[in-house]
C-alpha positions as a Python dict, from the first residue, in 0.01 Angstrom:
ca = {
    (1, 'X'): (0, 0, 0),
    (2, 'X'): (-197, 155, 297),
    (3, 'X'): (-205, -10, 587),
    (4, 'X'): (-593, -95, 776),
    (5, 'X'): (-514, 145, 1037),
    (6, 'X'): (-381, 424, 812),
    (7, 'X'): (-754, 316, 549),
    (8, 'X'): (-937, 350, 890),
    (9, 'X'): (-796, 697, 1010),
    (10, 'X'): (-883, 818, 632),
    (11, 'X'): (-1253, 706, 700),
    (12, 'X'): (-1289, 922, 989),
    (13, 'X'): (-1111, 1239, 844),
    (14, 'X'): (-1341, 1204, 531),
    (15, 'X'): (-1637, 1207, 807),
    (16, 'X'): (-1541, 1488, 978),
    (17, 'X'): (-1524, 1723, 658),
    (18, 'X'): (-1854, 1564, 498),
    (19, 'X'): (-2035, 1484, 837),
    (20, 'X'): (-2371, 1461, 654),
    (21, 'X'): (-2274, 1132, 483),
    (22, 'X'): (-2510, 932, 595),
    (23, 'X'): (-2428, 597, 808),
    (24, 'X'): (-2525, 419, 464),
    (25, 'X'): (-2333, 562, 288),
    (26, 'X'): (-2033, 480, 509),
    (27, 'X'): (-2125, 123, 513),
    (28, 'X'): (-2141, 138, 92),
    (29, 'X'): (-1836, 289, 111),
    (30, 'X'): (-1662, 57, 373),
    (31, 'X'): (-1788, -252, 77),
    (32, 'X'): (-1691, -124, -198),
    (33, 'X'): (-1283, -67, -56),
    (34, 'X'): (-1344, -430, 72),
    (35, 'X'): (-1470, -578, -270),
    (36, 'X'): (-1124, -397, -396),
    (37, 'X'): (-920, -520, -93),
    (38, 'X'): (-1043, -874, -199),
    (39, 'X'): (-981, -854, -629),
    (40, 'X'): (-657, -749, -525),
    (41, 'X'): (-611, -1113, -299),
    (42, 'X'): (-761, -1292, -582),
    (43, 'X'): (-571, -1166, -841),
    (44, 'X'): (-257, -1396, -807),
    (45, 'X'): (-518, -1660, -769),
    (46, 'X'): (-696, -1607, -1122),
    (47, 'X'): (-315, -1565, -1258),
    (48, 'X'): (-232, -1933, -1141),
    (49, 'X'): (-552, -2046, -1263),
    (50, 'X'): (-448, -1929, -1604),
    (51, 'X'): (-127, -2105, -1557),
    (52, 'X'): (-307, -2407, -1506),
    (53, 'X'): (-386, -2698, -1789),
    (54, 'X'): (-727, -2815, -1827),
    (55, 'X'): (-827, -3207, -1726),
    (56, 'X'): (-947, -3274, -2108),
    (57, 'X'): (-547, -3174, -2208),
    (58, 'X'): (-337, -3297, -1924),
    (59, 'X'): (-586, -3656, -2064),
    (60, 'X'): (-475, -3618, -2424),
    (61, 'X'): (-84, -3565, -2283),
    (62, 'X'): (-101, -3882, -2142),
    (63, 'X'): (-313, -4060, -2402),
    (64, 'X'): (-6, -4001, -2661),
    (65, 'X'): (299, -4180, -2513),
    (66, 'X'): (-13, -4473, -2441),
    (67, 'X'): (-115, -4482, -2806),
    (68, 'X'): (254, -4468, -2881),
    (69, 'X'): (350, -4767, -2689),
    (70, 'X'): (69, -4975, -2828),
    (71, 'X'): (179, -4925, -3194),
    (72, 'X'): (539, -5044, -3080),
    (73, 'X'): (347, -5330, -2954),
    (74, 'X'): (179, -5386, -3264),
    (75, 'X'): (478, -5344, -3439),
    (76, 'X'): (670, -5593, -3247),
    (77, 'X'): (396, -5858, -3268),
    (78, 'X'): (414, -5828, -3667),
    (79, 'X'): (768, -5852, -3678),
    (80, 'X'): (770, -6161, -3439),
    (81, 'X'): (473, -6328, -3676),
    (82, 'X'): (678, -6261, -3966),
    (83, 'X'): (987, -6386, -3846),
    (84, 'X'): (798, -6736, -3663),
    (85, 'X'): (640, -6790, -4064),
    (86, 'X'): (993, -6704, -4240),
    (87, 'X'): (1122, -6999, -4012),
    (88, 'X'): (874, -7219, -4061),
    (89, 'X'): (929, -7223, -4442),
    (90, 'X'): (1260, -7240, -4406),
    (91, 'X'): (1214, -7561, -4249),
    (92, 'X'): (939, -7722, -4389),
    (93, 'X'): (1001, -7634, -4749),
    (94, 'X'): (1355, -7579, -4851),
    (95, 'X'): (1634, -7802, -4886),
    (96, 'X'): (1827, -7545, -4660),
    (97, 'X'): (1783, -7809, -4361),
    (98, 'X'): (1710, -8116, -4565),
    (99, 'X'): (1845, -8464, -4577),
    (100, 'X'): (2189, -8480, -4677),
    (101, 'X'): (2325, -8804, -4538),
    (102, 'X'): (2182, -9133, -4363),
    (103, 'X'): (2393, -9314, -4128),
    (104, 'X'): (2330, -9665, -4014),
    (105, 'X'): (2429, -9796, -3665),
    (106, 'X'): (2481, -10135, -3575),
    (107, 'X'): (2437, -10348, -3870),
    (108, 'X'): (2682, -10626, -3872),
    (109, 'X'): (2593, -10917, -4086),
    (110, 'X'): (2397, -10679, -4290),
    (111, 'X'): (2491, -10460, -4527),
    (112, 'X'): (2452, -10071, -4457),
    (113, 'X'): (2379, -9976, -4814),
    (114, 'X'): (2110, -10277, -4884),
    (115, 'X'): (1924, -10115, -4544),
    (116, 'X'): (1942, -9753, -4709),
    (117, 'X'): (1810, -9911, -5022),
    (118, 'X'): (1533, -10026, -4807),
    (119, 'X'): (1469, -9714, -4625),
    (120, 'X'): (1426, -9495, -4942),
    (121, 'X'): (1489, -9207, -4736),
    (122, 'X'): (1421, -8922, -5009),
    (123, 'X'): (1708, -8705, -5072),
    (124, 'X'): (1681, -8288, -4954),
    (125, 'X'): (1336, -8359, -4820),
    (126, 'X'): (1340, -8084, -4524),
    (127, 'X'): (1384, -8271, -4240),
    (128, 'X'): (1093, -8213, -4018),
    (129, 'X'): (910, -8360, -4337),
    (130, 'X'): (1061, -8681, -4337),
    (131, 'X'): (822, -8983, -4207),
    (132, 'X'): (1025, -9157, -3923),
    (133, 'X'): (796, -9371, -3843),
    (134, 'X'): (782, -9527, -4253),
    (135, 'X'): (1121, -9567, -4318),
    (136, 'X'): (1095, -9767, -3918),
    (137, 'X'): (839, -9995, -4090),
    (138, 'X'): (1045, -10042, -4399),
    (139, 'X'): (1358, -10141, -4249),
    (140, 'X'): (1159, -10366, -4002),
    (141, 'X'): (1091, -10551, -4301),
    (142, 'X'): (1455, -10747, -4328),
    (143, 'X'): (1401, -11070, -4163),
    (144, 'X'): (1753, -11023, -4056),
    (145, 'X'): (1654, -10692, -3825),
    (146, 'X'): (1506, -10728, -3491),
    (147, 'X'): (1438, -10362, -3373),
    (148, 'X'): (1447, -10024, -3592),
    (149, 'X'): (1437, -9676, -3451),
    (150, 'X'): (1508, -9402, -3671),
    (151, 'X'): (1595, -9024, -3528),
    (152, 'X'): (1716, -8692, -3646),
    (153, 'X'): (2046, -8539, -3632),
    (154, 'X'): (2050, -8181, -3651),
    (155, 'X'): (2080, -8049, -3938),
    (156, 'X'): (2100, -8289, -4215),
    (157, 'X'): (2156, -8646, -4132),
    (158, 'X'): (1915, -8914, -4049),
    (159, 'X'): (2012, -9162, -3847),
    (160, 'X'): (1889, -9544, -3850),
    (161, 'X'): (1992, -9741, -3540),
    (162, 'X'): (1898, -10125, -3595),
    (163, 'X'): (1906, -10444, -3361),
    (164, 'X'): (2014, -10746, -3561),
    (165, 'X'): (1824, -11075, -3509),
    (166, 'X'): (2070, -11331, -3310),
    (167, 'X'): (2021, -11714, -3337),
    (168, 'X'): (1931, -11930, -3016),
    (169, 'X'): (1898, -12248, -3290),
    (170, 'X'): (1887, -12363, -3588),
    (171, 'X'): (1581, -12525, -3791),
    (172, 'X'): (1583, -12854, -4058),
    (173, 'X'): (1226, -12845, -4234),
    (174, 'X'): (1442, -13140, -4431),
    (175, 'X'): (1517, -12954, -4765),
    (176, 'X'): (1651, -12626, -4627),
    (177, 'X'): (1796, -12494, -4290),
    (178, 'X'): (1693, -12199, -4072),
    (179, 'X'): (1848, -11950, -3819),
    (180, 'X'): (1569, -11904, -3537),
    (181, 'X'): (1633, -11633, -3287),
    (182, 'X'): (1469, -11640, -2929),
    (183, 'X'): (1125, -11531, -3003),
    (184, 'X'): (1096, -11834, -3215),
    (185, 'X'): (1127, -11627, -3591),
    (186, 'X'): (1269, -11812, -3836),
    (187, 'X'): (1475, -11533, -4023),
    (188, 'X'): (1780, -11683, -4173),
    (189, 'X'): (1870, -11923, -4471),
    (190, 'X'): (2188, -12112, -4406),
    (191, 'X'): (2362, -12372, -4650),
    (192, 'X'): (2547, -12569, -4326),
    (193, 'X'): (2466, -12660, -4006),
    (194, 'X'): (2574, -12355, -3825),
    (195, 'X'): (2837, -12463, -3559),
    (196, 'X'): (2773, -12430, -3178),
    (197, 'X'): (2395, -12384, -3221),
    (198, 'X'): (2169, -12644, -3107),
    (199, 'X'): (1893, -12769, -3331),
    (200, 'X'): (1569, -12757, -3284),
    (201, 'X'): (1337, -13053, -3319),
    (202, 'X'): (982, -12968, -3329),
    (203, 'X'): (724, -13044, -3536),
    (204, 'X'): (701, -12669, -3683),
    (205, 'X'): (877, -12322, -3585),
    (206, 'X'): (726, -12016, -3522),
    (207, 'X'): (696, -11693, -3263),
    (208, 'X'): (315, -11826, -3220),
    (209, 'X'): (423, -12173, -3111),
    (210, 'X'): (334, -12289, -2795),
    (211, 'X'): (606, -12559, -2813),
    (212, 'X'): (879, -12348, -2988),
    (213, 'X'): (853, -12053, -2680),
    (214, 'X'): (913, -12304, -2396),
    (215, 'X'): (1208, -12458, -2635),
    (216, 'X'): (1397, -12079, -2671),
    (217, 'X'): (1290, -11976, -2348),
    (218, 'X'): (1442, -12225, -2192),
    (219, 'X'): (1746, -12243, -2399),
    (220, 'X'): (1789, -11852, -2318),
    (221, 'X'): (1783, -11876, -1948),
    (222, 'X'): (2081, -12191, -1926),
    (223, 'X'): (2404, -12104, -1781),
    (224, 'X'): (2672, -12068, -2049),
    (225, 'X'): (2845, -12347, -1916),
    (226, 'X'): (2562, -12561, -2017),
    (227, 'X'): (2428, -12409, -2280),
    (228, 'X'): (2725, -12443, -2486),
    (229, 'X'): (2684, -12866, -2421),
    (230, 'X'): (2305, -12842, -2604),
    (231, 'X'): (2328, -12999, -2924),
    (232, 'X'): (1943, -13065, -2972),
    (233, 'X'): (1622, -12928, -2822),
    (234, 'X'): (1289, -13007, -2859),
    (235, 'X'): (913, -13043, -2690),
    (236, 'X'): (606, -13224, -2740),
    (237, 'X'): (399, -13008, -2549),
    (238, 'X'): (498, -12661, -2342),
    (239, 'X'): (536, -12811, -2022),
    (240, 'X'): (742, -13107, -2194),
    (241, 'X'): (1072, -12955, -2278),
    (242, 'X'): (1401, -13144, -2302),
    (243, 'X'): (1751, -13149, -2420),
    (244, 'X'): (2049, -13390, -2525),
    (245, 'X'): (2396, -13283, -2434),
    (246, 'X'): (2703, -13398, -2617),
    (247, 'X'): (2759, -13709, -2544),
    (248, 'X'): (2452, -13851, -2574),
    (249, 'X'): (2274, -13747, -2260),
    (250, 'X'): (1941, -13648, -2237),
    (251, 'X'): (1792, -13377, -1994),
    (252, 'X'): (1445, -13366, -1901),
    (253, 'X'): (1392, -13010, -1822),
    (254, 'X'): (992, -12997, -1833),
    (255, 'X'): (818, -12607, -1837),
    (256, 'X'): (1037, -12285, -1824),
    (257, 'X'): (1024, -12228, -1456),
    (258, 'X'): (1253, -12256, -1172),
    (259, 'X'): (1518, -12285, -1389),
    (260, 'X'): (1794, -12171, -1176),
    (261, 'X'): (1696, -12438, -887),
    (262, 'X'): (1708, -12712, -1217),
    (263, 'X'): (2020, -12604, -1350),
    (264, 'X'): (2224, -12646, -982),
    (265, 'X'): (2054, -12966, -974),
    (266, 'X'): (2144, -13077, -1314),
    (267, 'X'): (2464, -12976, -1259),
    (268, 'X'): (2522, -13214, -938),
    (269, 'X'): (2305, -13484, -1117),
    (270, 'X'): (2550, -13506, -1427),
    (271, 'X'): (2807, -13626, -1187),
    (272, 'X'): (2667, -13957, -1180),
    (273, 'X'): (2644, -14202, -1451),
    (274, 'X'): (2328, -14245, -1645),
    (275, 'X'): (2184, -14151, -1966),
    (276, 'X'): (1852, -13920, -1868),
    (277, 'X'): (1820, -13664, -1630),
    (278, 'X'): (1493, -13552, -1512),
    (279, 'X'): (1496, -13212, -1320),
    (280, 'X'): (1130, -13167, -1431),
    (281, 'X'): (1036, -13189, -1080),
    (282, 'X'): (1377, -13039, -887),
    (283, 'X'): (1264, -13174, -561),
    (284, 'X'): (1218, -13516, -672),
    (285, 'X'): (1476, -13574, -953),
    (286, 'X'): (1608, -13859, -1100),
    (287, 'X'): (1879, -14040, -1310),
    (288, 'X'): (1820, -14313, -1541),
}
């Protein structure tokens, strides 16, 4: 390719052997090699431009792996869906995870099977479909059952955990006797006087008693060591409550409180002879 200097010294040989070219004509002449000079420059240019991808495609390129990823998504979210409903009717209606087996826990004076007799827990029901809380009430039902709570155990046993009922007394309406526990319920038929359980003598028995919730109350809250002397307990009024030991003596305990502060006098009290103790008033008491 000529060089500017050798396209220059050409110019001036052509004007010496045509010196009638006019200076226009130089100057025409002088554009045009420039206009050639300059498609030759852009040529590589127009050659990458061909090499180059339009906006509109290089968008669609990456509008596919996008479109792609958000049918996997889709795809994913149905399988998920499915697979959340397949387990939910596995376990809420089949037998694949149903009842199989109720255990009872901590029933001692009554029988296991009479409290799944009770609880008519129905047999394969799925397990998430079994009513807790109405087999609770059912069992709650035995006079002989304090407390009831009823859980699952995964995955097919129901267990029922009950509290039994445990005597403070014992009750003679004069035809039949009672167990009484220490809310004051009278649960229990009994053909004897139950041994080492102090009877209660009150005009009527029952957890809405005034009378009969000072009596337990304060037979709950004696020291062993005395309780085990109470062979009778009874109260006129709440505030009124008293007790005969064996051996004849009686104890004037009076309401439920301070009982600690009556019991350590009691206990120096019963040292001396007499027949009735009043610790009703432990700063003041008294032996008669």
């Amino acid at each position: 390719m000529p060089t500017a200097r050798q396209r220059s010294a050409r110019g001036r040989d052509r004007e010496r052997r045509d010196p009638g070219r006019t200076r226009r004509d130089r100057e025409q002449a002088r554009a045009r090699d420039g206009e050639q000079r300059s498609g030759r420059d852009r040529a590589p240019v127009r050659h990458s431009e061909r090499g180059r991808r339009s906006a509109r495609a290089r968008e669609q390129t990456r509008a596919a792996p996008s479109r792609r990823k958000a049918l996997r998504r889709r795809w994913v979210a149905a399988l998920s869906l499915l697979t959340v409903a397949g387990l939910a009717y596995v376990l809420l209606f089949t037998s694949l995870l149903g009842v199989r087996s109720v255990e009872v826990v901590g029933a001692r004076t009554v029988n296991a099977e009479r409290i799944r007799e009770v609880a008519r827990v129905p047999d394969r029901q799925p397990m998430l479909r079994v009513d807790t809380d109405a087999i609770r009430d059912r069992v709650a039902t035995l006079n002989t059952v304090a407390t009831v709570e009823v859980s699952r155990s995964w995955p097919s046993t129901l267990e029922i955990t009950v509290t039994e009922r445990t005597p403070i007394g014992f009750y003679d309406t004069g035809e039949t006797l009672h167990l009484v526990d220490p809310a004051g319920v009278v649960y229990k038929r009994v053909d004897e006087r139950p041994s080492g359980l102090p009877e209660l003598t009150l005009p009527r028995v029952g957890p809405d008693d005034p009378a009969t919730r000072a009596v337990t109350a304060v037979l709950s809250g004696l020291p062993p060591e005395l309780a085990d002397r109470v062979v009778s307990a009874g109260a006129r009024t709440p505030g009124s409550v008293e007790f005969t030991l064996r051996g004849g003596k009686v104890v004037r305990w009076g309401d439920v409180t301070q009982a600690e502060r009556k019991a350590k006098v009691l206990a120096v009290l019963l040292t001396r002879k007499g027949t009735t103790y009043d610790v009703s008033s432990p700063e003041l008491p008294t032996v008669s």
